[in-house]
N, C-alpha and C positions, 0 to 999 in steps of 0.2 A: 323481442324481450326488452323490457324496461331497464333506464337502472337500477331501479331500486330490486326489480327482479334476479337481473343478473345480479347483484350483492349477496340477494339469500342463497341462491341457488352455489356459486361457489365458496358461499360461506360453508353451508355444508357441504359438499365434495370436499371440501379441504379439512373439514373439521373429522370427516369419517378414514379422509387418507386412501390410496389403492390398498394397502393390506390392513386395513384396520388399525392403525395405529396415525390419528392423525396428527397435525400442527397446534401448536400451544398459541398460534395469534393468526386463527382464522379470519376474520373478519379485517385485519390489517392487511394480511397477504391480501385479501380479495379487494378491499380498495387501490392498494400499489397498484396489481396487476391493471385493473381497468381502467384506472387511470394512463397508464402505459398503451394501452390496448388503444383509448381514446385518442393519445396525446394531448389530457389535458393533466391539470393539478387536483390533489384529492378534494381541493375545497369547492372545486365547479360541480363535484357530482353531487355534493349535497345541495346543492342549488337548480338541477338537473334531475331530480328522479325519477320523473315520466319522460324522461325522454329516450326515444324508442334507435335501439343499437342498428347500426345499419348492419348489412348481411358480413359484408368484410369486418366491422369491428367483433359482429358477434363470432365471429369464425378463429379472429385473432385472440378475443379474449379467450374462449374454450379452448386453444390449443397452450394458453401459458397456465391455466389455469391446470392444466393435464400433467405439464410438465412438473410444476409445484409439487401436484399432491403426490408425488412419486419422492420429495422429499430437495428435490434441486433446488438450492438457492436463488431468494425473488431477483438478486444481483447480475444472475446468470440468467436467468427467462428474460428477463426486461432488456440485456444487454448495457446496464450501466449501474454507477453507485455514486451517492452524492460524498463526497470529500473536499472540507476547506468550501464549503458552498460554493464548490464549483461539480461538475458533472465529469464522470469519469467512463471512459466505456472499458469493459470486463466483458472477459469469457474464460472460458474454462483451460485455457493455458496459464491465466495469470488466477494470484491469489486476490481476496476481495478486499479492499481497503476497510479497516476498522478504524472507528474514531479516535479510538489509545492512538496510533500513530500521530495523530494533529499535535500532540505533545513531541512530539519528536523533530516537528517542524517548527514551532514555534521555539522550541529551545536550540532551534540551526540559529534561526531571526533574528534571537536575540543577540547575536554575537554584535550583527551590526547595528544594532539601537544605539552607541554612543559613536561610533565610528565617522569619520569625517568623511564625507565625497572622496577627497583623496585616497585614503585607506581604502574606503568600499571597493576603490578601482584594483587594487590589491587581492583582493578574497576571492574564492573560486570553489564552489561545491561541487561535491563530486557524489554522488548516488550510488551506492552500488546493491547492486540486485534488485533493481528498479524495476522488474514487474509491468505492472500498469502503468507504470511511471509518473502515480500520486506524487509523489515525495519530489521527483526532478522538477516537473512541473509545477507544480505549487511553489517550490523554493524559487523557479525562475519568473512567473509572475508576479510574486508580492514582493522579491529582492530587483527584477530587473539584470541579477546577476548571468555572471555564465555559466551551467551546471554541466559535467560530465555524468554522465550513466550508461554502468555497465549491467550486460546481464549474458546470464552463459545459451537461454534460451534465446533464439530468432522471434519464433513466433510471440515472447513477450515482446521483443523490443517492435514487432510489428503494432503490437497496440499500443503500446508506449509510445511511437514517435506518432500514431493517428492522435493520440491525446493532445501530444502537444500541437501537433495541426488546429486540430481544433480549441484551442486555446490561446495562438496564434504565440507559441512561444518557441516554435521550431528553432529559431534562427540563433534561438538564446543555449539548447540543450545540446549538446553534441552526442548522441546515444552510439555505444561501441559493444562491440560483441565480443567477452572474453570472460574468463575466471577471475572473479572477484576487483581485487583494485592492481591486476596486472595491467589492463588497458593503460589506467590513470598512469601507473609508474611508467610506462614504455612513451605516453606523451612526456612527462617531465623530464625522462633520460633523453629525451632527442633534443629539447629545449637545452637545455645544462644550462647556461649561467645567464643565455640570454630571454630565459620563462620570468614573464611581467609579475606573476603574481608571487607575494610574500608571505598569505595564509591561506592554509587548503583546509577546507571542512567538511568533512567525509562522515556521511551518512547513509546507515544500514542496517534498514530492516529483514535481514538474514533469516531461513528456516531459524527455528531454536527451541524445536519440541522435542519431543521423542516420541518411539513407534507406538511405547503405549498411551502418551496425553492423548494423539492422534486416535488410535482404537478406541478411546473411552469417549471421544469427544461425539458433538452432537452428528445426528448422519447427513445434516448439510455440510459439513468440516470432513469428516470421516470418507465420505461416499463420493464427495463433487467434486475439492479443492486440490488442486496436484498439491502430490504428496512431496516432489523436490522442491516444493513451494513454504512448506513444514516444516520437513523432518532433518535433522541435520546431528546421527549419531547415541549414543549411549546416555547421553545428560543436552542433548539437545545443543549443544554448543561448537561439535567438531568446525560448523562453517567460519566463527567469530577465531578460534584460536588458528585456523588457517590464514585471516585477512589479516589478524595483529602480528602474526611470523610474518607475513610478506611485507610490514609495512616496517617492523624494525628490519629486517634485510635489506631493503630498499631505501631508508629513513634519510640517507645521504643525497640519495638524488632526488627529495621532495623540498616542497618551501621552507622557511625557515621554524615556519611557525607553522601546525597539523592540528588538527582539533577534532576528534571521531565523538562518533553521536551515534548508541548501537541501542536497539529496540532490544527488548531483554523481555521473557518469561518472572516475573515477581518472585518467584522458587532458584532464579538466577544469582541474585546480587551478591551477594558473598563472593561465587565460584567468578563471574566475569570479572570480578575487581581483583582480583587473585589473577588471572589469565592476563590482565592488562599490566600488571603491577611486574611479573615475572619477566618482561621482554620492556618494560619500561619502567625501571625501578624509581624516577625522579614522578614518574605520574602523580596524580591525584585526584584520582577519580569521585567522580559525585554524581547521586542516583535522582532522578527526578519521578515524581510520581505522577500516575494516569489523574482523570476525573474520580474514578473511582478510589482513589486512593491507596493503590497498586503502584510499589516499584516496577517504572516501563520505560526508562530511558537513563543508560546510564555514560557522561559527557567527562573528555579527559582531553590534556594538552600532553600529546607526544613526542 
C-alpha cells in the first residue's frame, strides 16, 4: 500500500467509525497517524505518495488507525503531544496538554521579564498536579529555574520525570509524590529560615470540571482521559479551594512573597476569585484570557 493509498483507506475507516458514528477530522487524524507510524513529519508524505509502506509500517499504521476509529485520542495512539513546540509523551494515566494551558506558562514567565539575575536566583516554581509534567518542564527549560512538582498519582510522575529526561531538564525538576502543594510546604518547613528562595510561584492546573461537563463532553474527553485528571466536585472547584486552605494554613512557613497561577473553567471566574479573596482578603486577583478569548488563567499575590 501506497501513501497516498493508505490516506484514502483510513480516511474512510475513520470517517465511517467502528459503530457508525464517525470523526469530524478524518483525514487530519489519517495524516498524524501515518506520519507517526512513518516517523516522519506530515509535510514529507505529501512529497512521498508513491511510496510504498513497508510490511511493519503498514502493520503499525492499521493498528493506530483501529485504535482511533474506536474514538481514542490521536494523543494517546501516537504516544505524545506537542506543547510550547516541544514534544511531550502522554498515556492514558495523564491528562493531554491543551494549548489554553501555554497561557498559563507564559503568564508564570512573565514574573521574571524585569527581574534581575539576582532576584531570578530567588524564585522557585512549584507545579502541582503536574501530570505529564508540561507545565514543570516547559517552566524549567525556558526559565533555567528550579521547579518542584507534585502529583498524587506514581504512574503520572513516571511520565513526567521520562519528559523531563528527555528534555534534559531532570536535574532542574525535583518531582514529589503527594496531595497537592503538601510536598512543597513539608520542603519549606524543614528549610525554615535557612530556604535561599524569596518568591514561590505556584502553578496549577487542577481537575475543575464537573461529572456533568465531563458526561456531555466529547467521547475522546469522556471515554479516554482519567477522570481524577477532570473532575474535581459539585462546581468543579473542590480541588482549588482545598490547595488555597493549605496554602493560608501553611502561609507562615512559605517565602515571603507566593504568587499562584490556577487554570480555571471560563464559567469559573467569579466563584475562584471569591475562594481566593475568602482565605486571602488583601489579594487581588486578576483573570487572564485563553487565544480564544476565554477567561483560563486566573494570577494573585498571597
Amino acid at each position: 500500500m501506497m501513501v497516498m493509498e493508505a490516506l484514502k483507506w483510513a480516511n474512510e475507516t475513520l470517517r465511517r467509525g467502528v459503530d457508525g458514528s464517525g470523526l469530524d477530522s478524518p483525514m487530519l487524524d489519517a495524516e498524524v497517524l501515518l506520519a507517526a507510524s512513518l516517523d516522519v513529519n506530515k509535510a514529507w508524505l505529501f512529497t512521498h505518495l508513491d511510496r510504498e509502506l513497508k510490511a511493519h509500517e503498514n502493520d503499525r499504521f492499521r493498528a493506530f488507525v483501529k485504535r482511533r476509529s474506536t474514538g481514542e485520542p490521536v494523543a494517546y495512539v501516537i504516544g505524545y503531544r506537542e506543547f510550547y513546540n516541544r514534544r511531550f509523551a502522554v498515556n492514558r494515566h495523564v491528562l493531554i496538554p491543551r494549548p489554553a494551558t501555554e497561557v498559563l506558562v507564559d503568564a508564570a514567565l512573565s514574573f521574571l521579564s524585569d527581574s534581575t539575575t539576582q532576584r531570578l536566583s530567588d524564585s522557585l516554581f512549584a507545579d502541582i498536579g503536574t501530570g505529564s509534567g508540561t507545565i514543570a518542564v516547559t517552566l524549567a527549560a525556558e526559565s533555567k529555574l528550579h521547579v518542584l512538582a507534585t502529583d498524587m498519582s506514581k504512574e503520572a510522575l513516571a511520565v513526567a520525570k521520562s519528559n523531563a529526561i528527555e528534555h534534559r531538564v531532570d536535574e532542574l525538576v525535583d518531582f514529589r509524590h503527594g496531595n497537592l502543594v503538601e510536598p512543597v510546604i513539608k520542603i519549606f518547613a524543614s528549610l525554615g529560615k535557612q530556604s535561599p528562595y524569596r518568591h514561590l510561584i505556584v502553578c496549577a492546573n487542577l481537575p475543575y470540571l464537573t461529572q456533568h461537563q465531563v458526561d456531555a463532553a466529547q467521547r475522546e474527553v469522556r471515554d479516554f482521559e482519567p477522570r481524577e485528571a477532570l473532575v474535581a466536585g459539585q462546581d468543579g472547584l473542590d480541588d482549588y479551594w482545598n490547595l488555597i486552605r493549605l496554602l493560608k494554613k501553611n502561609r507562615a512557613v512559605l517565602p515571603e512573597r507566593v504568587t499562584i497561577l490556577l487554570e480555571i473553567d471560563p464559567s469559573q471566574n467569579a466563584r475562584i476569585v471569591e475562594l481566593i479573596k475568602h482565605d486571602f482578603p488583601r489579594a487581588e486577583p486578576t483573570i487572564t484570557k485563553d487565544l480564544e478569548g476565554l477567561d483560563r488563567v486566573v494570577t494573585a499575590e498571597i
